[in-house]
One Martini backbone bead per residue (centre of mass of N, CA, C, O) as a GRO file, in nm:
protein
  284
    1UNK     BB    1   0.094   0.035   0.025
    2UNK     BB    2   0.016   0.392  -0.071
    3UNK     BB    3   0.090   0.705   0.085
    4UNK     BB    4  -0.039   1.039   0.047
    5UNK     BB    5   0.017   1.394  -0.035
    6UNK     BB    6  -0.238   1.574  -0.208
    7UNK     BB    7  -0.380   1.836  -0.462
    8UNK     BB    8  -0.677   1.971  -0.550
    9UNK     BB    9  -0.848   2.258  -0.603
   10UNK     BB   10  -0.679   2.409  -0.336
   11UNK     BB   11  -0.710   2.076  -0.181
   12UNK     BB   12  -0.584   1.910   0.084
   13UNK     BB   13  -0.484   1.544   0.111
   14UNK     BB   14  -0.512   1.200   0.204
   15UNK     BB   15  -0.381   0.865   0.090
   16UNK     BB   16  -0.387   0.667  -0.123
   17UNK     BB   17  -0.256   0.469  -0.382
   18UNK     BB   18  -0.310   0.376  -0.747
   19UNK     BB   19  -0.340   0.311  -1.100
   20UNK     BB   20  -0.610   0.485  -1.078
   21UNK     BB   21  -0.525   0.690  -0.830
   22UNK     BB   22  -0.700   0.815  -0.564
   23UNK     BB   23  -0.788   0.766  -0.192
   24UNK     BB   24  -0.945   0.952  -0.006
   25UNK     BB   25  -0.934   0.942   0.387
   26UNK     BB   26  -0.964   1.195   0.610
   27UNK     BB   27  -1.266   1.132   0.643
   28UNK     BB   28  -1.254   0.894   0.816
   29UNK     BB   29  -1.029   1.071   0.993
   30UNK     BB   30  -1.059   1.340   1.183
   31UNK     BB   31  -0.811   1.249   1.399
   32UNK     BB   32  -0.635   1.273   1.111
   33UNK     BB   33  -0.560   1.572   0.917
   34UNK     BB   34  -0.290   1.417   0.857
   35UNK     BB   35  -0.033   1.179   0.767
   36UNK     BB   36   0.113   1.245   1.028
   37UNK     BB   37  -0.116   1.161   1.236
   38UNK     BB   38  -0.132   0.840   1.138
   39UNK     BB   39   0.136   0.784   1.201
   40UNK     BB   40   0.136   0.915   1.529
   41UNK     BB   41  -0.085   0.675   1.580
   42UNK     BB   42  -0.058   0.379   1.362
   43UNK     BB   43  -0.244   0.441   1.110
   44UNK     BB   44  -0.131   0.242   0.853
   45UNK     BB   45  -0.321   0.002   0.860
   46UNK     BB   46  -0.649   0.150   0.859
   47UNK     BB   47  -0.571   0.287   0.591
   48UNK     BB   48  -0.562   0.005   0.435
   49UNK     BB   49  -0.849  -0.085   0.536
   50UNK     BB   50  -1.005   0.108   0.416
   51UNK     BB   51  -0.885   0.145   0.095
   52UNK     BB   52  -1.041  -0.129   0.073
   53UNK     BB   53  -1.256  -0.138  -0.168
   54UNK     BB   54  -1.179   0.178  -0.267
   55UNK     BB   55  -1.297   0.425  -0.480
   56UNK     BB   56  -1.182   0.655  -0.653
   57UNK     BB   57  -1.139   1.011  -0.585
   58UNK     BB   58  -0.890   1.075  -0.740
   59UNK     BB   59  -0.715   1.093  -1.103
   60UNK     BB   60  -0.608   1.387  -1.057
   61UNK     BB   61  -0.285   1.502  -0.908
   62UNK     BB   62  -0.072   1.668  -0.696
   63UNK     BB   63   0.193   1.640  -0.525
   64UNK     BB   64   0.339   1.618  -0.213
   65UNK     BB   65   0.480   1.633   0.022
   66UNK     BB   66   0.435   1.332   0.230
   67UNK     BB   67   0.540   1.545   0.478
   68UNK     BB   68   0.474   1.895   0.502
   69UNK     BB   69   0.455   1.860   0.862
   70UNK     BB   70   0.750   1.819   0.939
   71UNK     BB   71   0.956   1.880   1.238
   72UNK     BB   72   1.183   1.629   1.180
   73UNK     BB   73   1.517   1.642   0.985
   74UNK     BB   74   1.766   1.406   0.961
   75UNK     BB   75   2.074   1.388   0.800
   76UNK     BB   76   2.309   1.173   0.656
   77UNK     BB   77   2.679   1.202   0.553
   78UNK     BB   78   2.878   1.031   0.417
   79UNK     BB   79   2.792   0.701   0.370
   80UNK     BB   80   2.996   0.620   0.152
   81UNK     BB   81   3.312   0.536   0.033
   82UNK     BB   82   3.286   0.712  -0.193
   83UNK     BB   83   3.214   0.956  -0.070
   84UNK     BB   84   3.449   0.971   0.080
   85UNK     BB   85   3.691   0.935  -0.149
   86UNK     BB   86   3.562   1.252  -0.306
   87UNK     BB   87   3.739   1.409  -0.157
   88UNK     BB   88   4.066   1.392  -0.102
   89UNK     BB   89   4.213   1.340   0.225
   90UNK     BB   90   4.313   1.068   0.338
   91UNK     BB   91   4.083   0.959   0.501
   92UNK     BB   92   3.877   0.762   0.694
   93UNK     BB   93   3.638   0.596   0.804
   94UNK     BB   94   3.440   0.773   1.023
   95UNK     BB   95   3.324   0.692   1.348
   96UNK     BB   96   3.108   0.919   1.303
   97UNK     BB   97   2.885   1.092   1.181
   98UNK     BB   98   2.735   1.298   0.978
   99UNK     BB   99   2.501   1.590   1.071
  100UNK     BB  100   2.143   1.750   0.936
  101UNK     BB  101   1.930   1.978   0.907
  102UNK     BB  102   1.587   1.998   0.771
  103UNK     BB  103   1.299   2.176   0.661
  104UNK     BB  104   1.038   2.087   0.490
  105UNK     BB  105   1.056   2.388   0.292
  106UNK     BB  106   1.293   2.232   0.161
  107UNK     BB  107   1.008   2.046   0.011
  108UNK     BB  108   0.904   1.846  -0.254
  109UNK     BB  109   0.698   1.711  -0.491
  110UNK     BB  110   0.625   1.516  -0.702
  111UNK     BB  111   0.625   1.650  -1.021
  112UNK     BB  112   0.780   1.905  -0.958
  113UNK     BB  113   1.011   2.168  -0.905
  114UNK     BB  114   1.290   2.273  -0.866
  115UNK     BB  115   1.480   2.538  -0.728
  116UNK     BB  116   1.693   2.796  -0.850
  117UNK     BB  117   1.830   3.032  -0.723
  118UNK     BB  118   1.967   3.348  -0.799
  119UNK     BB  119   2.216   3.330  -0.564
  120UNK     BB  120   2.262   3.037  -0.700
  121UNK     BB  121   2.368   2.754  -0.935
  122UNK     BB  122   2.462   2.478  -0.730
  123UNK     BB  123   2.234   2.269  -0.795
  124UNK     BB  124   2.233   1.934  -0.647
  125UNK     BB  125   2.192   1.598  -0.621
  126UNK     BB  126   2.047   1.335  -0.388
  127UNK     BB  127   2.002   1.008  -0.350
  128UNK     BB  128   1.756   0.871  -0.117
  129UNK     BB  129   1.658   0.760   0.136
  130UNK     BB  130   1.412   0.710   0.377
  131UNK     BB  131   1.296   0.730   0.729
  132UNK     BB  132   1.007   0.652   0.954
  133UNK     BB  133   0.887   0.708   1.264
  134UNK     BB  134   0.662   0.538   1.491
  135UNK     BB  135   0.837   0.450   1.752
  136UNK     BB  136   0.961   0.581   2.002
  137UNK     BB  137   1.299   0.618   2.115
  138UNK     BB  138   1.580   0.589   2.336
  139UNK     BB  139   1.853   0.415   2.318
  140UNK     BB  140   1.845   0.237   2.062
  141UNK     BB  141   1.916  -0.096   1.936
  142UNK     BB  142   2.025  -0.256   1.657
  143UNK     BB  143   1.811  -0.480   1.709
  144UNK     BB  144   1.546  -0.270   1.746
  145UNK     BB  145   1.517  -0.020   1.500
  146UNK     BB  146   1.303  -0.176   1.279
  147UNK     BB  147   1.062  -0.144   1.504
  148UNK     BB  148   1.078   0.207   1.462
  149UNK     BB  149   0.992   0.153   1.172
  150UNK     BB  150   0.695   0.286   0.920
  151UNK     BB  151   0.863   0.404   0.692
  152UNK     BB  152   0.896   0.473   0.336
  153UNK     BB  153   1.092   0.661   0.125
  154UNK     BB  154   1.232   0.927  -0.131
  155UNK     BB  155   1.508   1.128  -0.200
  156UNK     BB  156   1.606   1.474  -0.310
  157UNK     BB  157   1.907   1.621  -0.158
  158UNK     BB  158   1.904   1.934  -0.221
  159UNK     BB  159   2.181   2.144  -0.322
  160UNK     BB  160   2.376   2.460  -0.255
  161UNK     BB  161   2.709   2.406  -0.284
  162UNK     BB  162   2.850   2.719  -0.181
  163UNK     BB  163   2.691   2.743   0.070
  164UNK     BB  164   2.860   2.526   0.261
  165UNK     BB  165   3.090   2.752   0.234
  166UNK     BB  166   3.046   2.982   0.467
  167UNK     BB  167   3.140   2.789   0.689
  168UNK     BB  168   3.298   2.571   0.868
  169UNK     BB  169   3.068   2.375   1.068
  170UNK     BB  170   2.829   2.412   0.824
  171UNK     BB  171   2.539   2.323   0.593
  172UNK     BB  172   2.266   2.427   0.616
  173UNK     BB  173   2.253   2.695   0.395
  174UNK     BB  174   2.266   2.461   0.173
  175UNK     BB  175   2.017   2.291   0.267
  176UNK     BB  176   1.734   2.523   0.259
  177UNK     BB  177   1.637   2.570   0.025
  178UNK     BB  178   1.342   2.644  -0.140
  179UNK     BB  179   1.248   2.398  -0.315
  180UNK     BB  180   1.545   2.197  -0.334
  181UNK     BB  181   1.385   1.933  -0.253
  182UNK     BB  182   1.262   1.607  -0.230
  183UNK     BB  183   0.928   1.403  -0.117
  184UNK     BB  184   0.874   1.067  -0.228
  185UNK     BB  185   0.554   1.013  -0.327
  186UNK     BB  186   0.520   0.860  -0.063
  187UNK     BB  187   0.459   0.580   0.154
  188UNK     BB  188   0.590   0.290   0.297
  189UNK     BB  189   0.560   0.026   0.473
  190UNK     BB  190   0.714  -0.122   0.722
  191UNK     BB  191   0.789  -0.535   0.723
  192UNK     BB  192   1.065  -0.581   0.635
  193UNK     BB  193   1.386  -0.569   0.592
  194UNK     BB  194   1.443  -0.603   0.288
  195UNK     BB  195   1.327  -0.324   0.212
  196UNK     BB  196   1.659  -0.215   0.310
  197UNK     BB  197   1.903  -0.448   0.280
  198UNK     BB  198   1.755  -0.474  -0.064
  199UNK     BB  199   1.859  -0.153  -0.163
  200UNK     BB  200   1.854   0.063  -0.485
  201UNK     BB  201   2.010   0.357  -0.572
  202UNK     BB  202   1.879   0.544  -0.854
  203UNK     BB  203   2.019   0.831  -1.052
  204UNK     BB  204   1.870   1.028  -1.285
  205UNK     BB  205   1.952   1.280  -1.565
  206UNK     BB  206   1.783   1.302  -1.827
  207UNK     BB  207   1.847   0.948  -1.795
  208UNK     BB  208   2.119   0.949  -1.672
  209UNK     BB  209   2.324   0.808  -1.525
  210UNK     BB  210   2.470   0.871  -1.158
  211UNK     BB  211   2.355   0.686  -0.955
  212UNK     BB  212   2.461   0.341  -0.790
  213UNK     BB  213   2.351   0.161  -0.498
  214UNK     BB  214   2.330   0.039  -0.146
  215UNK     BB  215   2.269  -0.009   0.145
  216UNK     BB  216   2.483  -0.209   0.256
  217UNK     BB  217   2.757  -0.017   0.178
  218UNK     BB  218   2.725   0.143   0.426
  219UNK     BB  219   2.874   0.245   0.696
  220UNK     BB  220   2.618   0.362   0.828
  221UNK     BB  221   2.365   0.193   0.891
  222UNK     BB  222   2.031   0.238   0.989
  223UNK     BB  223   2.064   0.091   1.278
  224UNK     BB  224   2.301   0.308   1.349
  225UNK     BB  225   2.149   0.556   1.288
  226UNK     BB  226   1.957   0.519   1.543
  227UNK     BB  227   2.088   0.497   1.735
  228UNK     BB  228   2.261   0.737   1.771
  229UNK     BB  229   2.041   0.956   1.758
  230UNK     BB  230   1.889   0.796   2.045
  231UNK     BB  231   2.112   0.909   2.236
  232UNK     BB  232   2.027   1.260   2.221
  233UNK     BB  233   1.748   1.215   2.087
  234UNK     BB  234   1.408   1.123   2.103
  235UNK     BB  235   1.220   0.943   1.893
  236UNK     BB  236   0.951   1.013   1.684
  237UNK     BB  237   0.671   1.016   1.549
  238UNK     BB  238   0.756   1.079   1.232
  239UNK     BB  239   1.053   1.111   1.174
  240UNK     BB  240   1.314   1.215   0.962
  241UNK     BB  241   1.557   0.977   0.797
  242UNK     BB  242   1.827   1.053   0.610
  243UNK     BB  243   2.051   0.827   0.460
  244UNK     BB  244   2.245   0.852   0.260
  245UNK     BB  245   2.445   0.895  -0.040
  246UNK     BB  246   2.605   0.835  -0.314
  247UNK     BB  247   2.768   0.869  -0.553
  248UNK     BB  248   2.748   1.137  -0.822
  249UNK     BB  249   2.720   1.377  -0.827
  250UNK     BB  250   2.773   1.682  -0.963
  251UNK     BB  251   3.034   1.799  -0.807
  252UNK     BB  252   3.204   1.507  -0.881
  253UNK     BB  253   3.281   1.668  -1.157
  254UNK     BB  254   3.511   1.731  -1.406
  255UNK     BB  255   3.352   1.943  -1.422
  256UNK     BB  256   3.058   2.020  -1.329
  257UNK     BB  257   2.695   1.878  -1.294
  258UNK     BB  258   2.451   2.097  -1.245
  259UNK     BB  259   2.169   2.219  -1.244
  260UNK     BB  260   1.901   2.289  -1.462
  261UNK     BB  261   1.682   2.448  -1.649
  262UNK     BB  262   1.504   2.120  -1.776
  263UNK     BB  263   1.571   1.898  -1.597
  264UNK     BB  264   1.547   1.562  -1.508
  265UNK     BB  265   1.502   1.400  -1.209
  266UNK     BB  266   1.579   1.068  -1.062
  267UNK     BB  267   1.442   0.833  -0.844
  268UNK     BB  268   1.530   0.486  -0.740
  269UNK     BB  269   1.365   0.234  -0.571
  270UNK     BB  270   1.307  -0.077  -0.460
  271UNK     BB  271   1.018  -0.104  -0.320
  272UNK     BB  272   0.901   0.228  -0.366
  273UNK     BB  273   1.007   0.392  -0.636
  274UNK     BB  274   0.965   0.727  -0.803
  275UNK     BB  275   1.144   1.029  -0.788
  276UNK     BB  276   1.025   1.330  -0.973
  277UNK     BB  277   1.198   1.601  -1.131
  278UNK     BB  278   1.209   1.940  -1.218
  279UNK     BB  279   1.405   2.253  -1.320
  280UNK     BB  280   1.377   2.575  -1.212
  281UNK     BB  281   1.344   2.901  -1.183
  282UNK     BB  282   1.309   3.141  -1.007
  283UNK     BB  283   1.053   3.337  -0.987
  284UNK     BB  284   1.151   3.744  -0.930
   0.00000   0.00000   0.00000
């Protein structure tokens, strides 16, 4: 079962996807105003008996972030040894993760447009699992990990690389430019291990691949990154963890390949689907 935030007529609404279109269930769930409100209650088992053999009732609407209120997003950056390796510091792999937050307004949704400011035009793709968190817990460890996951979704974690360097020790400011990157289209229930264990993120520009590797290969895999970030504070269901990217971005070619208006960037995974953008500048 697929589960989006969606809208249609100037109206949000939230509910299953199917291959016929959406099944707004919002109106069943009163208690529930929100796709986030039904993570945060364990209500995606529910969703999911609700929408069956249930008629669509929106055939065309546009995707929204698929949690567009989500109050904390924590991202893991470089996460693959070959994405270690594209520094060319001579470190070897960092003993402890490297994190930074973005904040819901820097993303939008499937088959919207990635947006490049004015300001800079270092605009660049990183395609990312994402995980959401269903069930709260502070120094998890990582043989419970996968039980406090909800949901997984697909990340393309949009940077403005020039501003990361505008100061020494954060990457913020480059990190959150509004609607610099996308989550979605979806989210999917998380059941199995396989569904993580076995995945792969493959980022294509344009049609050309660009990054394709496993979740498998990360340095710090999934469940210690849930270990480590609930060592000092407590994980809430809504939560999400970017997991973290890939070599091949378009920084780490030699001239740089930045993204440009009329761009088509693709995140695919395996198991969850594929989140489309493309690249507009903005209006100003």
């Amino acid at each position: 079962m697929r589960f989006a935030t969606f809208s249609t007529e100037g109206a949000r609404h939230y509910g299953a996807v199917t291959d016929d279109g959406f099944i707004a269930l919002e109106g069943l769930f009163p208690q529930w105003p929100t796709l986030l409100d039904a993570v945060q209650a364990g209500g995606l088992a529910a969703l999911g008996d609700a929408a069956s053999g249930q008629s669509v009732t929106h055939k065309e609407a546009s995707y929204d972030m698929v949690l567009p209120n989500a109050q904390r997003i924590l991202c893991v950056g470089v996460n693959f040894p070959d994405r270690n390796a594209e520094y060319k510091d001579g470190t070897a792999a960092p003993k402890y993760m490297s994190l930074f937050p973005r904040f819901a307004s820097g993303f939008t949704g499937h088959n919207r447009p990635l947006i490049r400011p004015p300001e800079n035009h270092t605009l660049d793709y990183e395609g990312e699992v994402a995980i959401v968190i269903g069930k709260a817990g502070r120094r998890i460890s990582q043989e419970d990990a996968y039980d406090h996951i909800a949901a997984l979704t697909i990340c393309n974690e949009g940077t403005i690389r020039d501003w990361l360097r505008h100061a020494k020790f954060n990457v913020t400011q480059g990190k959150n430019w509004d609607n610099s990157g996308a989550i979605g289209p979806w989210i999917v229930p998380f059941t199995d291990a396989g569904q993580l264990d076995d995945a792969r993120i493959i980022t294509r520009v344009n049609g050309e691949e660009r990054q394709n590797d496993t979740l498998n290969r990360m340095m710090f895999p999934i469940r210690r990154e849930i270990e480590y970030i609930s060592t000092f504070m407590t994980l809430q269901p809504g939560d999400i963890i970017v997991t973290g990217t890939p070599t091949g971005a378009g920084a780490r070619f030699d001239p740089p390949r930045y993204l440009v208006p009329g761009d088509v960037v693709e995140v695919e995974v395996n198991g969850i689907g594929t989140l489309r953008n493309t690249v507009e500048d903005e209006a100003v």
